[in-house]
N, C-alpha and C positions, 0 to 999 in steps of 0.2 A: 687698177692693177695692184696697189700696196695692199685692200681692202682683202682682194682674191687672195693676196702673199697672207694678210693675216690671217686669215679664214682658213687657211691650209697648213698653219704653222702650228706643231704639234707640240703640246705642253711636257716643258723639261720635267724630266724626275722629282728636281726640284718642288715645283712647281705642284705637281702631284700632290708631293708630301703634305706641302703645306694646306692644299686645297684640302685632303682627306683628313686634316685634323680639327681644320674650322667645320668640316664634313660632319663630324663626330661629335662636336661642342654642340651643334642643332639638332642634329639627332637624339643627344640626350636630353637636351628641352623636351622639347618630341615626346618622349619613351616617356620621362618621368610625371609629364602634365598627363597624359593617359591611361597610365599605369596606377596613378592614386585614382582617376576618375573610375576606375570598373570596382577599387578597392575600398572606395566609400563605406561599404554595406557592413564590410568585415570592420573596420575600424569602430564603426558604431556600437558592433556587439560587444568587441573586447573591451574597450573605452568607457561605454554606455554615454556614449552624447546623445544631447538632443537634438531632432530635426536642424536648429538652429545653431547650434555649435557646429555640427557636420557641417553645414553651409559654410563655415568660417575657415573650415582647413582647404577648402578650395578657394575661397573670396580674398583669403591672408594671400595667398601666392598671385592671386590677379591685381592687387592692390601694391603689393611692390614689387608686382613685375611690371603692369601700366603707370605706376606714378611716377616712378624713378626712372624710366628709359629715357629722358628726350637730355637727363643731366648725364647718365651715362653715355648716350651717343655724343654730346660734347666734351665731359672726359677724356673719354677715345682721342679726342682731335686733340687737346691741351695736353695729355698727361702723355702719350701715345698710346698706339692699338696693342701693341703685345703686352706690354707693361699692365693695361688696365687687362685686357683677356687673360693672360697669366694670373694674377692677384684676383681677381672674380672666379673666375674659375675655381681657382682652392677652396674659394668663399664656401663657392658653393659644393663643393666635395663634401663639408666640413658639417654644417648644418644638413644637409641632405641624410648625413648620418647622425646628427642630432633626433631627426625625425623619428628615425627607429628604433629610438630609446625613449622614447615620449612614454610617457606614465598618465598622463594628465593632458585634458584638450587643451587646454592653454600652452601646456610645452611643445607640443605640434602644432598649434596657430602659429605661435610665434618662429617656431624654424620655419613654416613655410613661406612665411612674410621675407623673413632675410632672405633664402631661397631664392625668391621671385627677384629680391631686392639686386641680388646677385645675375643672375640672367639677365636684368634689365640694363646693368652694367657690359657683363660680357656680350649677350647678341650684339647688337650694333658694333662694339668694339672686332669681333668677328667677321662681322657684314662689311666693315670698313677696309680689313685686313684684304678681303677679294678687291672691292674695288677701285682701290689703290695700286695693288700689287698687279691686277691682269689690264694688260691695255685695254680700254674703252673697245667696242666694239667685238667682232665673233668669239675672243679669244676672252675677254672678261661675260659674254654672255652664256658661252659656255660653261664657265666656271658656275656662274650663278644658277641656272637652270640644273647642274647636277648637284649645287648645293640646297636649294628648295626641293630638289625630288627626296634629298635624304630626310629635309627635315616634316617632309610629307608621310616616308616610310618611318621614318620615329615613332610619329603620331599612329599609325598604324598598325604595327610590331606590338609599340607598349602596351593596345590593345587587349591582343591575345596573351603577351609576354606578364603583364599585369595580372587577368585573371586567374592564369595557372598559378603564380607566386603567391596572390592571394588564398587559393586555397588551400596552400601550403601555410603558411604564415603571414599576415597580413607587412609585416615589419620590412619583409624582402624588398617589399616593392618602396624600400627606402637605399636598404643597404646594396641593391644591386646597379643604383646608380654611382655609390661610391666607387665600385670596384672600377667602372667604364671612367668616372670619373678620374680616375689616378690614370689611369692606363693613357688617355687625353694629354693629359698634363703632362707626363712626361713627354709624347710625341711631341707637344707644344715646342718646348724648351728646347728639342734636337730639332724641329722641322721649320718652326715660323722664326725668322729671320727678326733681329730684333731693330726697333724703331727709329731713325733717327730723332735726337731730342728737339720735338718741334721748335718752334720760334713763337717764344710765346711773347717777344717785345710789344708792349704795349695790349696785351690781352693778360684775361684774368678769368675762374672759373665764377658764372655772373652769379654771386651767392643770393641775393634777392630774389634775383630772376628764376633760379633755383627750388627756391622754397615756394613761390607761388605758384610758378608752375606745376609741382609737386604735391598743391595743397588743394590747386585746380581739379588736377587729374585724380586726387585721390578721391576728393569727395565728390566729382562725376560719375569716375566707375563706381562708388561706396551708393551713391543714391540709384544707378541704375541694378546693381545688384541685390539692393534692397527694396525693389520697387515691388516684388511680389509678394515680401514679408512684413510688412509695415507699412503703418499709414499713410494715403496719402499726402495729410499736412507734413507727415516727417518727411517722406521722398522730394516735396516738393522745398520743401525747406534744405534738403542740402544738394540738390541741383543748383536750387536761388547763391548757396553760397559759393558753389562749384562753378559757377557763371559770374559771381561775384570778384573772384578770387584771378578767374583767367581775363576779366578786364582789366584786374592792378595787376595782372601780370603784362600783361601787352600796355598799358603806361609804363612802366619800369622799363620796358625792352626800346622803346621809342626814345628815352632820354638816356637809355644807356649807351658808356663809350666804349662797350666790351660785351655786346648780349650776349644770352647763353641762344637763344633763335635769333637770328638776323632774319628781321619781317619780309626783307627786300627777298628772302627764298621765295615765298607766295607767291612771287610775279611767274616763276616758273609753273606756267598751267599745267604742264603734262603732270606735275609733281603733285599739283593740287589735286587732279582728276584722278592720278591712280591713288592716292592714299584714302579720296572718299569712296573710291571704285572699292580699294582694299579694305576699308572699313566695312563697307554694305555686304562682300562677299563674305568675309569672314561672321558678320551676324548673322548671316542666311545658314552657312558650313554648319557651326553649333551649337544654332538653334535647332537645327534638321537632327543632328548627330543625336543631341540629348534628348528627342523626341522621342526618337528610332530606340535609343536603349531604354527609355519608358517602355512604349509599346510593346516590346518585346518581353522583358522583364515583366513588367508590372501588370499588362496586360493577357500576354502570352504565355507568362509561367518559364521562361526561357531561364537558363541558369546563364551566370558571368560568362563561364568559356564560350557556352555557346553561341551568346549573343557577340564577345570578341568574335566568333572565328565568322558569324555570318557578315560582323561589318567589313570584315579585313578584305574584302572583294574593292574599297575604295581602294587601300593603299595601291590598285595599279599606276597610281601616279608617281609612285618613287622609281617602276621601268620606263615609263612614257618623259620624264623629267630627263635625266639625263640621255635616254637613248635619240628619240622622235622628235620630241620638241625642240631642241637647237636648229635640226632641220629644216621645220617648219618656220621658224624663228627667220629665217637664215632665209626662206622663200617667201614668206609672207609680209613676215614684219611683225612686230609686237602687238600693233592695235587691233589686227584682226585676229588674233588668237584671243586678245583680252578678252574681244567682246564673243568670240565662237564662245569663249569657254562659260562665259556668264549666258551667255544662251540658254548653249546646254544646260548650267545650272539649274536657270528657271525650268526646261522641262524635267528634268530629276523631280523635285519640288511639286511640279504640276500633276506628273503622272500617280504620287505617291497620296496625291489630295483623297481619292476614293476609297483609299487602304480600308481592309474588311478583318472582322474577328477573326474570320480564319482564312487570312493569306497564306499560301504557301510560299517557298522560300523563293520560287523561281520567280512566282508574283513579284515581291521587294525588289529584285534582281536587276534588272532595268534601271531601276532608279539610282541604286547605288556603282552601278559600274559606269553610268553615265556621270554620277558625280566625285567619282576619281579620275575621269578624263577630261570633266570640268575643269579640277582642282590643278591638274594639271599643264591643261592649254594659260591659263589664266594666273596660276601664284607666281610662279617664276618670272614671265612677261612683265607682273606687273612690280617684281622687284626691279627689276631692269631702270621701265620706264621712271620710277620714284628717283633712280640715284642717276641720271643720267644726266650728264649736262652739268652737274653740281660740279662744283670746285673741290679740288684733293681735297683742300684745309677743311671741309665742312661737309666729306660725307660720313665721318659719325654722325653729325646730324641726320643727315639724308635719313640714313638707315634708324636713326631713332623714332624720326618724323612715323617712316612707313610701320614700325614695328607696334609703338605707340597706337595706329589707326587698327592693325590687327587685333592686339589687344584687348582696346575698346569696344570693336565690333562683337569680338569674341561677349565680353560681358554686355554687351546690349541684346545682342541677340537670343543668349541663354535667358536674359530676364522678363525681352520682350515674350517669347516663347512659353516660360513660368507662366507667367504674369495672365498671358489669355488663356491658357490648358486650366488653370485652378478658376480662373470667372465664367467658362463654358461649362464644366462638369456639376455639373447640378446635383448628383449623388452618388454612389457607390456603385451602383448598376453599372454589369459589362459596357453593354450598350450608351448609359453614360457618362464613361472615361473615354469609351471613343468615339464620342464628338466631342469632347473635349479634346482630344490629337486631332482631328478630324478640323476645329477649330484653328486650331494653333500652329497647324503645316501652312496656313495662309501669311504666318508671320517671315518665313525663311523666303517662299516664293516671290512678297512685296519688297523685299529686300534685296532678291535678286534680280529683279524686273528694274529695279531702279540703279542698282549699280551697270545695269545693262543699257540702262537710257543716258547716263553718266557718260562711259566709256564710249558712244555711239556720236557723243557731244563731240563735234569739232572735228571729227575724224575726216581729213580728208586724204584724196588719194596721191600716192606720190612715188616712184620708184624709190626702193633703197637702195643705198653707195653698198655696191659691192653684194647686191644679193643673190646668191646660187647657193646648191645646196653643199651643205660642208662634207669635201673628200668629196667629189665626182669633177671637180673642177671645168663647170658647165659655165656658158658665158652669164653673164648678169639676168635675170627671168625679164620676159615682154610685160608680162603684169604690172599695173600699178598697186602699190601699197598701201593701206592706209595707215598712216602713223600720226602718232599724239606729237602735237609739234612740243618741239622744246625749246626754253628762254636758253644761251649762251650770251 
């Protein structure tokens, strides 16, 4: 009966507020990681970088958006959430318009590096802000499902919203984050509710722990993003040290009396399976993504907007996210959406394997609107399942753990996807650049197959407390559920 009362109890004003501003903070991650990806081309010309520098104003933003989140989601927890999202937040207001005044590729590597450095701070301290703030269960799951649809629709907007700016001025797609950015900032300050000052008796931010893990992470993502530009004794050499660096970081966390990760999260499976679920997904998502604006572009002759506006048939997942999916959520349960949606994925993926010189648009069609409702059934779910069960004191963490696994994926999947397209294409011929894509669509689809055998891991069946669909106030469903068990 309380579950039904929560389920039905509709979010104050308040509550709104705040939710529509940490709404807006993922949204503009979103917008501005998309908005440079279509604006690459332009930059090149004005700039004149090479192949290899280009690569660097995207790889600077992955590197200290992936390195630094697992210290910034414990930040969050030590320093507190608003405090750290407020001050990150400017950060990155700040440098983001750095960017647009770049003269020189090194002045834009490096703001996008702080950038990232910056978001890796504020996401998690954001993510943390919902799941603190909304009671566990329907009412913080709804929060989160229409907080992933926006940061779904970000990615998808920046898109189209990118291309146009770019071929207006390439610079835009720097300063037009500023402008959303102040406009946030200030909502922040009148909406989100400020922290109490933790209790930090007997805790400390693990500065060793810190740096290793930091130095882990960087030279993981730095070797996987570089797996397709460089040798393999160099790839393999700073993986060796990227493996290196995350075993003296797990000795450091084991004797420490203050870790920046407490190992003892691991034991929580559900936690474990969705961040490798969420890692494999997201290598699949843009590895596929960056295929698709290959093939189009480079194959197809397709101009920027036009290839934004044919992708923006994904973003159905920023209406299906907040509208549909609580519902579902709310009838089914988490795990069977996770895995519906990795499903689906794989058939997007699959169906897109035979892709011809000249598809038409209706061709592609199928594929991409099934993997916006992919995106959909599956991103939000499996934020869920990552922070659930966790303790207040430690879902910065949670949230940095799961964001960290996106990230990741994100750069494994663009390199594993690089990586076979350039060793399939044998030469310039139409015909062989596409089997070269034709190759390399089997990297997103292995990736979704697996995170789909992952999620299917352990899944048994179990009614959920309190499950009917939210607003019809129907008794609990006869169905059993299947759900990821979770450690408490």
């Amino acid at each position: 009966m309380n579950a039904q009362k929560a389920a039905l109890t509709p979010l104050t004003a308040r509550d709104w507020g705040v939710l529509l501003v940490l709404c807006g903070a993922i949204f503009l991650e979103g917008v501005d990681v998309a908005m440079l990806n279509v604006a690459l081309p332009s930059i090149r010309a004005d700039l004149g970088l090479s192949t290899g520098s280009l690569q660097w104003v995207m790889s600077a933003y992955v590197l200290g958006y992936g390195g630094f989140m697992l210290v910034g989601g414990r930040a969050a927890d030590l320093f507190g959430r608003r405090q750290m999202f407020v001050l990150w937040l400017a950060v990155f207001l700040v440098f983001s318009g750095f960017g647009g005044f770049a003269t020189e590729g090194w002045m834009l590597v490096t703001a996008r590096f702080v950038t990232g450095v910056a978001a890796a701070f504020m996401t998690p301290a954001g993510l943390s802000i919902i799941t603190t703030g909304f009671e566990e269960g329907p009412q913080r799951n709804k929060a989160l499902l229409f907080y992933s649809g926006t940061a779904a629709g970000g990615f998808s907007i920046g898109l189209v919203v990118g291309g146009l700016l770019a071929a207006v001025d390439w610079r835009w797609v720097f300063f037009a984050p500023v402008v959303l950015s102040a406009l946030i900032l200030l909502a922040a300050l009148a909406f989100v509710p400020k922290s109490p000052r933790p209790d930090r008796a007997g805790q400390s931010l693990d500065l060793t722990g810190g740096l290793t893990i930091t130095a882990a992470i960087l030279l993981l993502v730095l070797g996987v993003e570089r797996a397709g530009h460089t040798s393999l004794v160099r790839t393999l050499g700073t993986l060796g040290a990227g493996l290196a660096a995350l075993a003296a970081f797990t000795t450091v966390e084991r004797r420490s009396a203050a870790p920046l990760v407490r190992l003892g999260i691991f034991r929580n499976g559900a936690l474990v399976r969705a961040n490798a679920a969420g890692l494999l997904f997201s290598a699949s998502f843009f590895g596929f993504q960056f295929l698709i604006v290959l093939y189009l572009q480079e194959l197809r002759g397709w101009s920027t907007p036009e290839t934004s506006l044919a992708m923006i048939v994904i973003g159905v997942d920023a209406i299906l996210s907040p509208t549909l999916v609580p519902r579902l959520v709310a009838r089914f349960g988490n795990a069977k959406l996770i895995l519906g949606g990795l499903i689906l994925a794989s058939l997007s993926y699959a169906l897109f394997l035979p892709v011809g010189a000249d598809w038409t648009y209706l061709a592609m069609l199928p594929s991409l609107l099934l993997l916006g409702i992919a995106f959909a059934l599956a991103y939000g779910p499996l934020t869920i399942v990552a922070t659930e069960g966790v303790k207040e004191e430690e879902q910065g963490l949670a949230g940095g753990l799961l964001y960290t696994s996106f990230q990741f994926g994100a750069a494994l999947g663009l390199s594993a996807a690089a990586t076979v397209n350039v060793a399939a294409t044998v030469s310039d011929s139409p015909a062989a650049v596409l089997d070269g894509y034709r190759a390399a669509l089997w990297v997103p689809l292995a990736a979704a197959l697996l995170a789909t055998l992952i999620s299917a891991f352990r899944v048994r069946s179990r009614r959920p407390v309190g499950s009917q669909v939210i607003g019809r106030g129907e008794r609990p469903a006869d169905d059993r559920t299947p759900e990821l068990p979770t450690a408490h």
